[in-house]
Each structure stands twice: as structure tokens, then as C-alpha cells.
C-alpha positions in Angstrom: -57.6 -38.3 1.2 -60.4 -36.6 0.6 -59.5 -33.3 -0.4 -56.9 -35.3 -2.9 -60.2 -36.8 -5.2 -61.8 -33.6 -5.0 -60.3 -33.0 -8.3 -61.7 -35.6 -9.9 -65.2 -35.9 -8.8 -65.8 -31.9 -9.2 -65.0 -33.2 -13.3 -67.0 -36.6 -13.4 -70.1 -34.6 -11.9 -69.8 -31.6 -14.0 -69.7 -34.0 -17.0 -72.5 -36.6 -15.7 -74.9 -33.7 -15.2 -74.1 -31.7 -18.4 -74.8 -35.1 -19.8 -77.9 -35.8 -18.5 -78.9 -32.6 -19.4 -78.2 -31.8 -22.6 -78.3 -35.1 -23.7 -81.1 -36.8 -21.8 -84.3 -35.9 -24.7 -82.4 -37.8 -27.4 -81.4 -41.0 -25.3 -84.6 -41.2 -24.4 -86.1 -41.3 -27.9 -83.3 -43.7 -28.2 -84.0 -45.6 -25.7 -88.3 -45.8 -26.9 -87.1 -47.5 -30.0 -85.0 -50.0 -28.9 -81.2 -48.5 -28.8 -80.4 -49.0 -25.3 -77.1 -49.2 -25.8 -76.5 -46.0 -28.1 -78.8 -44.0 -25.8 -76.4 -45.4 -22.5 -73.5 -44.2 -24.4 -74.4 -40.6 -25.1 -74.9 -40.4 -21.0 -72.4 -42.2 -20.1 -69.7 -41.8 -22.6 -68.2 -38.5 -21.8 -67.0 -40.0 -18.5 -65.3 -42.8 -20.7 -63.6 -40.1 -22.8 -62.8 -38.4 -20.0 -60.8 -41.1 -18.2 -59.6 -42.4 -21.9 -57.9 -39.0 -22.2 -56.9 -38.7 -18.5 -55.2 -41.7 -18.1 -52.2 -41.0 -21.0 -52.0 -37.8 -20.5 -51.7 -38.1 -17.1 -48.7 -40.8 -17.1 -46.7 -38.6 -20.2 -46.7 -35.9 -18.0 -45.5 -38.2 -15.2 -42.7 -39.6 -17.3 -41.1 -35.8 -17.7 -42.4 -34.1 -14.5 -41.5 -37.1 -12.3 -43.0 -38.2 -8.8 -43.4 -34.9 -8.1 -47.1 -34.7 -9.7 -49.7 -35.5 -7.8 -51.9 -38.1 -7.5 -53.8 -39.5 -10.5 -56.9 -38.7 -8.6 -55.7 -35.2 -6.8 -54.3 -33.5 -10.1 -55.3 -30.7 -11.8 -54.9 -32.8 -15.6 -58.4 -33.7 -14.4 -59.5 -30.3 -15.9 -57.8 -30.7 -19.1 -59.5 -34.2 -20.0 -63.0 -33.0 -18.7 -62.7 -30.6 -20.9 -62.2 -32.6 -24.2 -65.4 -34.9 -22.2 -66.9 -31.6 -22.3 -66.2 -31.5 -26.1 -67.9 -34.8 -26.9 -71.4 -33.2 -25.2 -70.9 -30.3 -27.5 -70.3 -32.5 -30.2 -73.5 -34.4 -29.7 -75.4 -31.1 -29.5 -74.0 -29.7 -32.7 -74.9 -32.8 -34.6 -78.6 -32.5 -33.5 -78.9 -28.4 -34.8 -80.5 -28.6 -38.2 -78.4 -27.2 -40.9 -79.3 -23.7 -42.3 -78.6 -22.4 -46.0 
């Protein structure tokens, strides 16, 4: 059972701490001037994408591949949508460089 989720919470705690990281100066100014709830979502939001994404992708790939998939929890797709969750960090980082002419 175990080794089945293993999958899964390798990719929610890469993206929570990459997160929290990267992300944590900004959501904290945020935070200071009253946007709790914009500052929450740059934290917390790449684990929503991530399960946004996994979710579809997930079931198409059930629909042709059949039962013979693993679990929703145990499969390697986990990679795949933690990576575009991984994608939305980067995003958030790009938009914060200043722009050079």
C-alpha cells in the first residue's frame, strides 16, 4: 500500500518544497499587505495544478490502456503532472525577473 503512494507523495513534496522556497519572499510580502489569499495560492497552487492535470490525464490514459494501469496514486503519470506543477513555480519566478533592454 505503501510503496503504491510512493509515487505520489515523492511529487506533492518536491512541489510543496520548491514552493515554499522559491516562492515563500513574495507570499509573504503578500501576505504583509493584506492578500492572504493570493499569497496562499502561489504556495499552495502548484499542488492544485498538479492534481488538476493528473486527474484527466490519468483517466484518458485509462480509457485506452485499460485496468492494466496502475493505481491513480502508484502511477508513474504522477511525474508527468508534477512536472507542468513544476512549470507554474517557474512561471511565478519568471514573472518576478525584471525585464532587460
Amino acid at each position: 500500500m505503501i510503496v503504491a503512494v510512493m509515487h505520489q507523495v515523492i511529487c506533492v513534496v518536491v512541489l510543496l518544497v520548491l514552493s515554499l522556497t522559491l516562492n515563500a519572499p513574495v507570499a509573504a510580502r503578500m501576505a504583509g499587505d493584506g492578500n492572504w489569499g493570493e499569497g496562499l495560492g502561489i504556495l499552495v497552487g502548484p499542488v492544485m495544478i498538479f492534481y488538476i492535470v493528473h486527474a484527466p490525464i490519468y483517466y484518458a490514459v485509462r480509457l485506452v490502456r485499460g485496468p492494466a494501469l496502475a493505481s491513480f496514486a502508484g502511477s508513474k503519470l504522477n511525474y508527468l503532472a508534477a512536472l507542468i506543477g513544476l512549470t507554474g513555480i517557474l512561471g511565478t519566478l519568471a514573472q518576478r525577473v525584471p525585464a532587460t533592454a
